[in-house]
N, C-alpha and C positions, 0 to 999 in steps of 0.2 A: 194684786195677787201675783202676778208674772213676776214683779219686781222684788219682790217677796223673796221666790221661787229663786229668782238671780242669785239674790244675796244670798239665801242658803246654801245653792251651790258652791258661791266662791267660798263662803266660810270652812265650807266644809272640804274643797281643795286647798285650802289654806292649812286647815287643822292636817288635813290629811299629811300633805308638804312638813308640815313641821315635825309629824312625828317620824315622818321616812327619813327624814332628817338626825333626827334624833339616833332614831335605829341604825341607821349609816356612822354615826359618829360615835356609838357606843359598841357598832361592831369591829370600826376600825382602830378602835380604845383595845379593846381585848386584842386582837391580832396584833399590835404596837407591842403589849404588852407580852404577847406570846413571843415574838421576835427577839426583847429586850432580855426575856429569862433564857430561852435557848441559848445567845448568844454568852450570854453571862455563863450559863454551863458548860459550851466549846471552852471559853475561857478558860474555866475552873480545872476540865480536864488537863490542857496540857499544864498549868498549875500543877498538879496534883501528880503528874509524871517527871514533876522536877527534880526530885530529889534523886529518882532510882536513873534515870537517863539509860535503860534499858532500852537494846536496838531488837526492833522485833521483824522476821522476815515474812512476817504474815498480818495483814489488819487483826487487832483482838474487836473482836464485837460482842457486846455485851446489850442486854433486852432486861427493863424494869417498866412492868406495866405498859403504860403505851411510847413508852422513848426507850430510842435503840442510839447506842453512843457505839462511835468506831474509834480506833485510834491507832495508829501508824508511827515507828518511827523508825530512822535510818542516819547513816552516818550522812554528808554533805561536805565532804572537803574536811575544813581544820573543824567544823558544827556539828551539831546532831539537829537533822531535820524532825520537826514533828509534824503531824496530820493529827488534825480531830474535826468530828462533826459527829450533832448532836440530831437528831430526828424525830419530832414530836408533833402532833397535832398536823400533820401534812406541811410541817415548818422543816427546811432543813438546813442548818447554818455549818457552815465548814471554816477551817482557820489552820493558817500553817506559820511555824514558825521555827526559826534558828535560835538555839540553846546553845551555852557553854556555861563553863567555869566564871564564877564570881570574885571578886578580891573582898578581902574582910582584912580586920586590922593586923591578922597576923601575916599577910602577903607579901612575898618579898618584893619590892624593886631589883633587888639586884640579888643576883642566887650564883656566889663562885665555887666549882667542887673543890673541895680540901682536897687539894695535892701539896699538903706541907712546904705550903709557898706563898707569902704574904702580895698582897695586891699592893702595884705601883702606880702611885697617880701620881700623872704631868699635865702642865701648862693649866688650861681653862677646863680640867676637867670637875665636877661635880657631883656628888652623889647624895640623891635625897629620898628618905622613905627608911624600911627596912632592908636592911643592906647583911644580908647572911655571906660570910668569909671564913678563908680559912682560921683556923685556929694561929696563925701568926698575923694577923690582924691586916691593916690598910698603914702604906708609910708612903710620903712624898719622895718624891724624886725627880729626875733630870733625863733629858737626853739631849745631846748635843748642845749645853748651856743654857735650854728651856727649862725653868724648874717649875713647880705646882704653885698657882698663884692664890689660889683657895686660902680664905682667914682660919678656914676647919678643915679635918682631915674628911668631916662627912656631916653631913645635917638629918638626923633620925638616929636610927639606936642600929649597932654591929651584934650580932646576933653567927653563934658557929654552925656553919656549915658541913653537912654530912660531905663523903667522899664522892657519893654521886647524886645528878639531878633528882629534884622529884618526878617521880613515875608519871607519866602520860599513860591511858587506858590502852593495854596491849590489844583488847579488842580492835584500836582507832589504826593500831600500827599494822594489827594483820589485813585492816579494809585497808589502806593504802597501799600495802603491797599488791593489795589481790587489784587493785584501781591501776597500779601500775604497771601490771602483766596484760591489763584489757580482758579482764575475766567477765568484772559488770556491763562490758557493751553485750546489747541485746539486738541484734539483727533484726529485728522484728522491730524496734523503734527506730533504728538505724537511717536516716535522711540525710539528703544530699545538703551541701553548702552555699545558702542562698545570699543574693543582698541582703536581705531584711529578712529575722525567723525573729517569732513570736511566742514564747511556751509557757503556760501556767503554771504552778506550785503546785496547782489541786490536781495534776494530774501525771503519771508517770512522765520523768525525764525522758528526752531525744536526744540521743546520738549522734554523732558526726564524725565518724572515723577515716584514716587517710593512711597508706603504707610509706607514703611521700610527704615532704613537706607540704606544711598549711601555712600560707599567708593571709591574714587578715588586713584587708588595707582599708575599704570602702565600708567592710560590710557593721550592719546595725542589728546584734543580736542580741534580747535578753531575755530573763528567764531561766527556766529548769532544763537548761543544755548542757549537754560535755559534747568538747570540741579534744577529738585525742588524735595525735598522729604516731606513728612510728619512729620516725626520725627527730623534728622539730616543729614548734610552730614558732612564727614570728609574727608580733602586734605592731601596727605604729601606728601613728598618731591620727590615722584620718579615720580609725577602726571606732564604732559607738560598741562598748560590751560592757550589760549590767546584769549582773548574777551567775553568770556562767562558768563554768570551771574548764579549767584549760588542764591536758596531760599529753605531754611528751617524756624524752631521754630530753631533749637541750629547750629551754624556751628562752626566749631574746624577746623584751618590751624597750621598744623604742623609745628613743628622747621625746618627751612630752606625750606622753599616752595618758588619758583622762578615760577615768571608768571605772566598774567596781565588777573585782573577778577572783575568782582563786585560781591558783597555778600551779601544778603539784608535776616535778621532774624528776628525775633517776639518777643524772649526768651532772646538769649544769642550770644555771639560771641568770640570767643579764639582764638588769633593771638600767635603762639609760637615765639619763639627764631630764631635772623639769617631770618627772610625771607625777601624780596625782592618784590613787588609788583610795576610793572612799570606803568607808566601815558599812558592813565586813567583807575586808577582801584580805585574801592570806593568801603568803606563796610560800613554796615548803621544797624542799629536797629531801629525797627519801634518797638519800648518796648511795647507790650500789654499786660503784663503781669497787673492783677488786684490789684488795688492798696489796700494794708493793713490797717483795722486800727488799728491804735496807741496801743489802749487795747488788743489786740490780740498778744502783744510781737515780737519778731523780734528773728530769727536762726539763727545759723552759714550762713547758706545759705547764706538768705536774705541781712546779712552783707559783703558777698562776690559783687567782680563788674560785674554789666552786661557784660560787655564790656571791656577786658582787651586785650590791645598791649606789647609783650614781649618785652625784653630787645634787642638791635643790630637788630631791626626790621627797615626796611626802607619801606614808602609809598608813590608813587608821586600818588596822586589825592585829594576823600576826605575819610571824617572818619567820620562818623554823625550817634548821638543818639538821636533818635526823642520819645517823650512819648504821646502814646494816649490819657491818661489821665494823664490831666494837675495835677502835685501832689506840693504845693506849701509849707507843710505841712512836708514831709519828706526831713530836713535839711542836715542830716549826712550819708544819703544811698550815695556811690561812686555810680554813674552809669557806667564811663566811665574812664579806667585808662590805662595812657600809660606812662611806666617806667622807670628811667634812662636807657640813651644810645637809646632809641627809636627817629626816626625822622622821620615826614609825611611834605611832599614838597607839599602845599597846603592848605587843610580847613581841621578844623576841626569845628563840629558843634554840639552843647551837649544843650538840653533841660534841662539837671537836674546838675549834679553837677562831675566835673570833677578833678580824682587826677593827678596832670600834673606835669612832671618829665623829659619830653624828650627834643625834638627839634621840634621848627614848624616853616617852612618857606615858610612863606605866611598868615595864620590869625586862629586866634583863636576866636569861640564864644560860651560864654559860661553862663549857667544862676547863674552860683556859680562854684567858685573855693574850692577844699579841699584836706586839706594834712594831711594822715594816718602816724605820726610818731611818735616815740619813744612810742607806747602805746596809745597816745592821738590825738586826731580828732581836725587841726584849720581850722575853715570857715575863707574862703576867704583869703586862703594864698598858695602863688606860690613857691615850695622848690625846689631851683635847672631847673628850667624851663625855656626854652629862648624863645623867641619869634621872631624872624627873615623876613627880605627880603627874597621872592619869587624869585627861579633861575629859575625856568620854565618860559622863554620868551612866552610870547602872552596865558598866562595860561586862559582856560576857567572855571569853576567851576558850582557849584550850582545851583540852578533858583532863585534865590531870584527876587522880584517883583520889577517893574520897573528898570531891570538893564539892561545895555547895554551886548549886546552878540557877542560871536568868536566863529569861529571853533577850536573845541578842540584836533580832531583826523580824519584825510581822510582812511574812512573803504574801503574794498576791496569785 
């Protein structure tokens, strides 16, 4: 009878066991399952905010039955930062990411303002994709006894170019300027400059502002940081910085700097030798510098480039020189020079007049081309310059107006 007894018991610890079991494994089936749709609907939102890429200064929250969806978005340097999270069932999934500009078949590679001036290509230069020019077309040529070694003037189709670039979002251009006054620093998040700083997506950026120059030598920061000074900051190469955005008047990255950052200056900007900047990282000049006149001579200075990318420099994102005031007047100022052996996987974008020597794969646009050789200055000629297919799959870019948009990077 006892033995009996026994066995009932275990049976029935056993039945018991399996059904808690059960019930465990179909509660954590439905909660899998709950995780899996929320997470699909964070998705679906910023999805579904692609098209309009609307910057909103306040979360929209919106309530359907028992899920409450928020969503947030904001400029981020050359991106538009999104925020979504979806709230349901006591589940709450959150997702941030960077958005730009897409390329479709009609995108240019290469974009010259029609200044009723045909484009001159010499030596090893190249140009492939949609290539929009002035109405006097593309013609080989020489300088100094180097002529175009190209078997074609161009591989892809010439397509005429309007007299100026295409529009970038003047929204994107008045957040840079107000970025570049220090209007967005908020004192209230405002932190000192540590070895090591740490900062989420999911949560308001920190500050780190300086009246003085900022050197970055040691320190390891990433994340949802701006690092602004007054004067200048300078990076080199023993600095760890991923995600961060740097804002001075002058910023200097050192020979062999390895990192991913955006850089956004007023003045100047100095990319050295060897360095590496991973997608997406952009560096931009928003030039305010006060335009000269004519009669007042030009310096050594002056004849130097805003804007210089060294030699075995590589960049996947963009590169863009933007001029506050429109100088249409100043032909032969370089603003923008990036030099043999250099190559940016992406855009580059130049309001004023670009010496171009490297490699770009993905698009060029630019208001004038110019080649500083042998002593003598030629408008609108390409020495050595290629212009290539984009290898960055599903590349986002720029805000240019009315474009179609992707996610560019899923922040953390």
């Amino acid at each position: 009878m006892q033995f009996a007894l026994l066995i009932s018991v275990l049976v029935a610890l056993l039945l018991s066991a399996f059904l808690l079991l059960t019930h465990v494994q179909s509660f954590f089936t439905i909660k899998t399952q709950e995780v899996l749709q929320t997470s699909a609907l964070t998705n679906q939102q910023i999805f579904k905010s692609l098209p309009e890429r609307i910057t909103t200064k306040d979360t929209i929250v919106t309530t359907e039955g028992d899920k409450q969806q928020k969503l947030f978005t904001n400029y981020h340097g050359a991106w538009t930062k999104v925020f979504s999270q979806i709230e349901t069932h006591h589940q709450k999934i959150k997702k941030t990411a960077l958005i730009g500009s897409t390329f479709d078949q009609k995108s240019p590679n290469l974009y010259l303002s029609n200044t009723n001036s045909p484009l001159v290509i010499v030596g090893d230069t190249r140009l492939e994709g949609n290539s929009y020019l002035p109405k006097q077309g593309v013609k080989a040529g020489n300088i100094s006894g180097n002529y175009y070694q190209g078997s074609s003037l161009y591989y892809g189709r010439v397509i005429e170019s309007e007299a100026t670039l295409p529009k970038v979002d003047q929204q994107w251009i008045s957040y840079l300027e107000r970025l570049s006054n220090g209007s967005l620093l908020n004192e209230e998040h405002s932190i000192s400059l540590k070895k090591e700083l740490k900062h989420t997506f999911y949560k308001q950026g920190q500050n780190i502002s300086s009246p003085s120059t900022i050197i970055l030598g040691d320190e390891d920061i990433a994340g949802n940081i701006t690092i602004q000074s007054a004067i200048q900051i300078i990076v080199h190469s023993t600095a760890k910085l991923e995600g961060v955005i740097l804002i001075a008047p002058n910023i200097i990255i050192k020979d062999n700097v390895k990192g991913n950052l955006q850089a956004i200056a007023t003045k100047k900007i100095t990319v050295g030798k060897g360095c590496y900047l991973s997608y997406p990282s952009a560096l931009i000049l928003f030039d305010q510098n006060r335009i000269k006149n004519t009669t007042e001579g030009t310096t050594s200075q002056d004849k130097e480039p805003d804007f210089t990318i060294s030699k075995n420099t590589l960049i996947e994102g963009s590169v863009v020189y933007l001029k506050k005031q429109k100088d249409t007047q100043n032909r032969i100022k370089t603003h923008l020079k990036t030099e043999l052996g250099t190559e940016i996987i992406g855009e580059v974008y130049c309001e004023g007049n670009i010496d171009f020597q490297g490699i770009v794969r993905g698009s060029v646009y630019t208001r004038q081309f110019i080649a500083n050789q042998s002593g003598s200055i030629y408008l609108n000629h390409v020495y050595n310059g290629k212009i290539l297919n984009n290898l960055i799959p599903n590349y986002a870019g720029l805000p240019f107006i009315n474009s179609k948009n992707s996610v560019a990077k899923w922040l953390y």
